[in-house]
Backbone as JSON Lines, residues from 0, in Angstrom:
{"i":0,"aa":"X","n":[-80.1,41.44,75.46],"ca":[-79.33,40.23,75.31],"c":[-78.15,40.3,76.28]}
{"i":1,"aa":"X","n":[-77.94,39.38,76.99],"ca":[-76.98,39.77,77.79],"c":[-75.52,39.07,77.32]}
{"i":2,"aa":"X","n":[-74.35,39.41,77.84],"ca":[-73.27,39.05,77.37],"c":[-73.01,38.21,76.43]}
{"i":3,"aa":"X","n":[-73.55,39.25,75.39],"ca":[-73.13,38.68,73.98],"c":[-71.54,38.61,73.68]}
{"i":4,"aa":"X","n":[-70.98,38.89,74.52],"ca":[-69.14,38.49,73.7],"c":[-69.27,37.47,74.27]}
{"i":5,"aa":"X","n":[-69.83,36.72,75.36],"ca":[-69.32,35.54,75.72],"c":[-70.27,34.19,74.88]}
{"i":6,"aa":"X","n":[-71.52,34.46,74.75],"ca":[-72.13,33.96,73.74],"c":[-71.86,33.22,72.72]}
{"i":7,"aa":"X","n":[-70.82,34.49,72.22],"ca":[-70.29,34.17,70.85],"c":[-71.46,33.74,69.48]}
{"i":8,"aa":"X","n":[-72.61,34.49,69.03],"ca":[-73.68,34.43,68.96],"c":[-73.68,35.67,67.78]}
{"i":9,"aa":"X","n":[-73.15,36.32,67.55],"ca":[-73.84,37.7,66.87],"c":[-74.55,37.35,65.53]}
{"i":10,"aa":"X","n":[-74.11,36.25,64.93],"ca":[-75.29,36.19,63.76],"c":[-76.37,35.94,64.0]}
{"i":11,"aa":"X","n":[-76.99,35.75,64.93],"ca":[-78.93,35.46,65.42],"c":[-78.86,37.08,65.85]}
{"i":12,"aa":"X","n":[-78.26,38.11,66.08],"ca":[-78.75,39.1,66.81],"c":[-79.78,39.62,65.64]}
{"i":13,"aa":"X","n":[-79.19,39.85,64.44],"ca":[-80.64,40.63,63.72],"c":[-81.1,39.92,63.78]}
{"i":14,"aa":"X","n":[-82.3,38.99,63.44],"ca":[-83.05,37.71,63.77],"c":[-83.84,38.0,65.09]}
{"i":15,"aa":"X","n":[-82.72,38.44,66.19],"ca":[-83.34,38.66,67.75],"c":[-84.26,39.92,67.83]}
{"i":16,"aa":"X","n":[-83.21,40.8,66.56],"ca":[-83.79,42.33,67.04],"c":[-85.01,42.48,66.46]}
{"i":17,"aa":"X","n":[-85.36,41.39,65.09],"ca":[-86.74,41.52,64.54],"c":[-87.26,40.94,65.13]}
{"i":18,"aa":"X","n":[-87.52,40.32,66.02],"ca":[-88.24,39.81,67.07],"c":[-88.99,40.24,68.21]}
{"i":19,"aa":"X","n":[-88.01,41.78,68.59],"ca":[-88.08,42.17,69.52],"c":[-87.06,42.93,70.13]}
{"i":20,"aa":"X","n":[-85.89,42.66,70.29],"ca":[-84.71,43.02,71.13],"c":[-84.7,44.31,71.36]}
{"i":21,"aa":"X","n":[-84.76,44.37,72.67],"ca":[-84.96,46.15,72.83],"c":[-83.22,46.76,73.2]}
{"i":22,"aa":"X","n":[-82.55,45.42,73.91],"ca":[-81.21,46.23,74.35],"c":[-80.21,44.83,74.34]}
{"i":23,"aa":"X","n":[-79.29,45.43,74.49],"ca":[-77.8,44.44,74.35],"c":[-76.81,44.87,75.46]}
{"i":24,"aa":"X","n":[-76.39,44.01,76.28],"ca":[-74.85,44.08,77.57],"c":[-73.63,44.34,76.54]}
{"i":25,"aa":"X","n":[-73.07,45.76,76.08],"ca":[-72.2,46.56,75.77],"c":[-71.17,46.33,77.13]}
{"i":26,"aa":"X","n":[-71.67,46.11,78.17],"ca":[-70.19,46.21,79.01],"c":[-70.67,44.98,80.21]}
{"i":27,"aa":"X","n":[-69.41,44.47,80.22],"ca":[-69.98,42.77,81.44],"c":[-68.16,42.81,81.6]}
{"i":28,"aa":"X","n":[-68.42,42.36,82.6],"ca":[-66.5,42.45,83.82],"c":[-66.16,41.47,82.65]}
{"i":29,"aa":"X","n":[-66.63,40.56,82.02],"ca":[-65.57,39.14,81.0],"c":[-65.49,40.05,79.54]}
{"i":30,"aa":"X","n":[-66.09,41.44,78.99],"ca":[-65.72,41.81,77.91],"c":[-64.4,42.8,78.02]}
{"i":31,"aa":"X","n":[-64.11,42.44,76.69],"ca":[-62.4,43.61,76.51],"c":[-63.35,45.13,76.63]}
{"i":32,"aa":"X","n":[-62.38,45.87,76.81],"ca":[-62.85,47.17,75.67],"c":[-62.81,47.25,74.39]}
{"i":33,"aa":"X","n":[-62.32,46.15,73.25],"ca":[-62.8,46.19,71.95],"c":[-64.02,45.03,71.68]}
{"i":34,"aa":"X","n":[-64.28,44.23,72.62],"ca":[-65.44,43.55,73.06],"c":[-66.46,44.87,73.2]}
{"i":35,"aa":"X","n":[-66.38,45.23,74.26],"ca":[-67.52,46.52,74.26],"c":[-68.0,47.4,73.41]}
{"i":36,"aa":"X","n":[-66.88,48.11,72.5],"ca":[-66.89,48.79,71.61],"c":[-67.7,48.34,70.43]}
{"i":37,"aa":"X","n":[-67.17,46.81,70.19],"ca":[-68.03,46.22,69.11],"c":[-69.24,45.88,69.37]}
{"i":38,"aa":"X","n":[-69.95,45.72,70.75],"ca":[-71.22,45.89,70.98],"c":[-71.87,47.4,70.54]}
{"i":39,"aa":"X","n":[-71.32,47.89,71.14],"ca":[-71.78,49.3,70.76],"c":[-72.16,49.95,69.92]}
{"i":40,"aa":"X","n":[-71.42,49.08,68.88],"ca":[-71.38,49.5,67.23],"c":[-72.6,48.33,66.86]}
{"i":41,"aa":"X","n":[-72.77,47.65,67.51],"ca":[-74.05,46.8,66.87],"c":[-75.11,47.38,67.9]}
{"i":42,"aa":"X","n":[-74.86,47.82,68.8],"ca":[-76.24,48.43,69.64],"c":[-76.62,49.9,68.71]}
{"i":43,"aa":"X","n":[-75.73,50.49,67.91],"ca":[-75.98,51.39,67.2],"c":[-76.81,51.27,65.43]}
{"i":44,"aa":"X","n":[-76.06,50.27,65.23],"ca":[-76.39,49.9,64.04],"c":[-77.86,49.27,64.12]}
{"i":45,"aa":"X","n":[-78.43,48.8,65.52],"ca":[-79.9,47.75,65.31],"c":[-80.78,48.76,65.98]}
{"i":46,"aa":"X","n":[-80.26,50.11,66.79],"ca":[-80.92,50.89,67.42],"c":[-81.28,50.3,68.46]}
{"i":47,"aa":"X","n":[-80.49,49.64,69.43],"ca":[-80.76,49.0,70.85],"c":[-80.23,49.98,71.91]}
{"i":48,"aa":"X","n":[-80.71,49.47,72.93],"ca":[-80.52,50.23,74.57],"c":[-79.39,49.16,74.78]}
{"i":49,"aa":"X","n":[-78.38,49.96,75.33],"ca":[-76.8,49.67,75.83],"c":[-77.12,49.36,77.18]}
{"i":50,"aa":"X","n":[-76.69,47.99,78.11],"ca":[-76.93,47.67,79.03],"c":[-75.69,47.45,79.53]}
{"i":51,"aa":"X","n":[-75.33,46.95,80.74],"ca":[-73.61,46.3,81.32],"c":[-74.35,46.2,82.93]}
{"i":52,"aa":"X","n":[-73.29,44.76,82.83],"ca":[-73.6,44.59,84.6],"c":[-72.54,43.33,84.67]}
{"i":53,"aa":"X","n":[-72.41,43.1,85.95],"ca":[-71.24,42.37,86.68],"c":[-71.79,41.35,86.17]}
{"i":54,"aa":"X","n":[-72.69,40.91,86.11],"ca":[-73.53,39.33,86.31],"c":[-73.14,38.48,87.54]}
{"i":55,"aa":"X","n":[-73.3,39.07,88.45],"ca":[-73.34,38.66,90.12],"c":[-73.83,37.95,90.26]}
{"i":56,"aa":"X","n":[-73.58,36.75,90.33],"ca":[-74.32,35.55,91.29],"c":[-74.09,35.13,92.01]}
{"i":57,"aa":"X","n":[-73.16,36.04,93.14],"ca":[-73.05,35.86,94.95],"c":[-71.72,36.02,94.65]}
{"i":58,"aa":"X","n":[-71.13,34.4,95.57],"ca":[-69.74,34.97,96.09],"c":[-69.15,33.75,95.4]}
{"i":59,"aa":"X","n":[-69.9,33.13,94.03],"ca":[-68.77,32.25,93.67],"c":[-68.15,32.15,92.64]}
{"i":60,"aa":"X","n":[-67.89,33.64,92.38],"ca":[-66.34,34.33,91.81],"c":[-64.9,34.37,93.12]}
{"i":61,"aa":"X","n":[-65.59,34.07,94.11],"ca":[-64.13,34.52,95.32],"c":[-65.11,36.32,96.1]}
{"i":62,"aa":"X","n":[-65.53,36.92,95.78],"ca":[-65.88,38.51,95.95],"c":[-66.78,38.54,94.81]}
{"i":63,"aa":"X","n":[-67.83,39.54,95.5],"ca":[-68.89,40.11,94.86],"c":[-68.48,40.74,93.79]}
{"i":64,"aa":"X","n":[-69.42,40.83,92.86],"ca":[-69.06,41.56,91.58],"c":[-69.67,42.72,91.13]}
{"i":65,"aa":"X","n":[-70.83,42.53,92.09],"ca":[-71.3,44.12,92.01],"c":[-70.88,45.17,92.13]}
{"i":66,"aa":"X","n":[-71.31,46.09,91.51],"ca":[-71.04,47.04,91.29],"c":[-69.47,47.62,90.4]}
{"i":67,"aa":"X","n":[-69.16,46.52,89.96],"ca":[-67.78,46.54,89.27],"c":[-67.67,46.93,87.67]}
{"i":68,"aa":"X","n":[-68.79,47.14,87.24],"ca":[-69.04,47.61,85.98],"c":[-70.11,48.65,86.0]}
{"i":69,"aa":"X","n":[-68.85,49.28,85.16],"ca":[-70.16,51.02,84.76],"c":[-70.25,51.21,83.92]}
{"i":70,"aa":"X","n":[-71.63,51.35,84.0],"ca":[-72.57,52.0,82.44],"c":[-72.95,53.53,82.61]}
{"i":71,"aa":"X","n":[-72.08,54.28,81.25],"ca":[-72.23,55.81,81.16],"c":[-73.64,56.16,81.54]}
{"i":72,"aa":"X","n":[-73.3,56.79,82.31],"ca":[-75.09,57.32,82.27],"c":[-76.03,58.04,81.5]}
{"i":73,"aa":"X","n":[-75.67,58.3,80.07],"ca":[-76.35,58.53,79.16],"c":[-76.59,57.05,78.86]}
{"i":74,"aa":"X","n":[-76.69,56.08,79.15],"ca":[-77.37,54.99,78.62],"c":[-78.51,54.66,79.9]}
{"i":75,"aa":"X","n":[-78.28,54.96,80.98],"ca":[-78.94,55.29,81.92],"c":[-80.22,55.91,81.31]}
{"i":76,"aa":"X","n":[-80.08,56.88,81.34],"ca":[-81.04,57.79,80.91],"c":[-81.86,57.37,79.55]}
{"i":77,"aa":"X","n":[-81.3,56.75,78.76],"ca":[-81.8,56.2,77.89],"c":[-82.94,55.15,78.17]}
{"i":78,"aa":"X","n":[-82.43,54.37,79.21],"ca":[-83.28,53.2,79.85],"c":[-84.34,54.04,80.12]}
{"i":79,"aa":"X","n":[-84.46,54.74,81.27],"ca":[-85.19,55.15,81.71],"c":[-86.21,56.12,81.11]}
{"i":80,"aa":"X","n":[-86.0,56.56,80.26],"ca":[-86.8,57.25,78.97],"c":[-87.81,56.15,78.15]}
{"i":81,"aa":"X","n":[-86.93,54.88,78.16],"ca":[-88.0,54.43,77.17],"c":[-89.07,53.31,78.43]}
{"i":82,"aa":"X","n":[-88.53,53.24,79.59],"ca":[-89.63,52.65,80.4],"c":[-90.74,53.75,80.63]}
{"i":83,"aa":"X","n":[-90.38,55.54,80.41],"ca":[-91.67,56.56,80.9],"c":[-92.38,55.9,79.37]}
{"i":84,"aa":"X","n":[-91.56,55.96,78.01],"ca":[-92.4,55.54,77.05],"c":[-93.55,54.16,76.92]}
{"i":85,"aa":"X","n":[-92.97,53.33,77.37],"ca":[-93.56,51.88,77.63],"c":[-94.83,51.97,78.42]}
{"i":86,"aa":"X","n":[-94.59,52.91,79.88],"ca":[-95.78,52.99,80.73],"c":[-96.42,53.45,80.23]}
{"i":87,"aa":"X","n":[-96.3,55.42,79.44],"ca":[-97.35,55.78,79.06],"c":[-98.13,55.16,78.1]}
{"i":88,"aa":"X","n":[-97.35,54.51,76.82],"ca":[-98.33,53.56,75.92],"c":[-99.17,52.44,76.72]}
{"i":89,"aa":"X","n":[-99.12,51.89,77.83],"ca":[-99.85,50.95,78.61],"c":[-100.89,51.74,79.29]}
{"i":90,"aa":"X","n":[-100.66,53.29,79.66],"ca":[-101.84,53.8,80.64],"c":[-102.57,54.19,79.93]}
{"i":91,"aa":"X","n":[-102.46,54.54,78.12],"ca":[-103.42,55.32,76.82],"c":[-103.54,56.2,77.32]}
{"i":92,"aa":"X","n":[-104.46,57.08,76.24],"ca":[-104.56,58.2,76.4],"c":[-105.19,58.91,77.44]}
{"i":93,"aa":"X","n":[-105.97,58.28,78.22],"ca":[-106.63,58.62,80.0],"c":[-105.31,58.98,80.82]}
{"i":94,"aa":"X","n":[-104.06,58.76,80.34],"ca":[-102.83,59.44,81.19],"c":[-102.91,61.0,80.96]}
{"i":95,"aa":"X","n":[-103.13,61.18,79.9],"ca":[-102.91,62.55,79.89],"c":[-104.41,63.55,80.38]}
{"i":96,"aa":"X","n":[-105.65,62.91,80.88],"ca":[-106.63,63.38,81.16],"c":[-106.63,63.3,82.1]}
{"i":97,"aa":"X","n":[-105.82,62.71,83.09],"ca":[-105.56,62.37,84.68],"c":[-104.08,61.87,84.77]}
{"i":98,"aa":"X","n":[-103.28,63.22,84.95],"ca":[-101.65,62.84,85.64],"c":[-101.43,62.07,86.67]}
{"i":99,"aa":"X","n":[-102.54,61.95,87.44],"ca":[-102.11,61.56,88.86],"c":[-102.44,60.29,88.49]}
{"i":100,"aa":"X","n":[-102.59,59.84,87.53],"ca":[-102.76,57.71,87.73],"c":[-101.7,57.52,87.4]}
């Protein structure tokens, strides 16, 4: 879900997460740090993947926005753990009878 503080939205999030919701924007350049925090605490509580990004859409903020928000990299790693999970459930069990596909 992306910038849920700006949303202003959190009562559909359980609703979203039984649906599906795999992750939530914990950090976006327009949240506070008690904005973030309180994502966090609902990315914890629904068991979601912690996301954050500038939300860049060129130059019509005045300057790029990339790269202006950081996400700890244990959430990093988190991402990326559950995409090896995602692939291997899509390649079945012939992944593990042939590594190299």
């Amino acid at each position: 879900m992306a910038h849920p503080g700006l949303n202003r939205t959190d009562e559909i999030i359980p609703e979203i997460v039984e649906a599906g919701l795999d992750g939530i924007e914990c950090f976006h350049t327009r949240h506070s740090t008690a904005t973030s925090h309180h994502y966090l605490q609902m990315a914890d509580q629904f068991h979601l993947l912690v996301t954050g990004g500038s939300d860049c859409h060129g130059l019509n903020k005045g300057k790029p926005l990339v790269g202006t928000v950081r996400l700890p990299y244990h959430h990093v790693e988190k991402l990326k753990s559950r995409v090896a999970e995602r692939r291997a459930a899509l390649a079945g069990p012939q992944s593990a009878l042939h590594p190299s596909h």
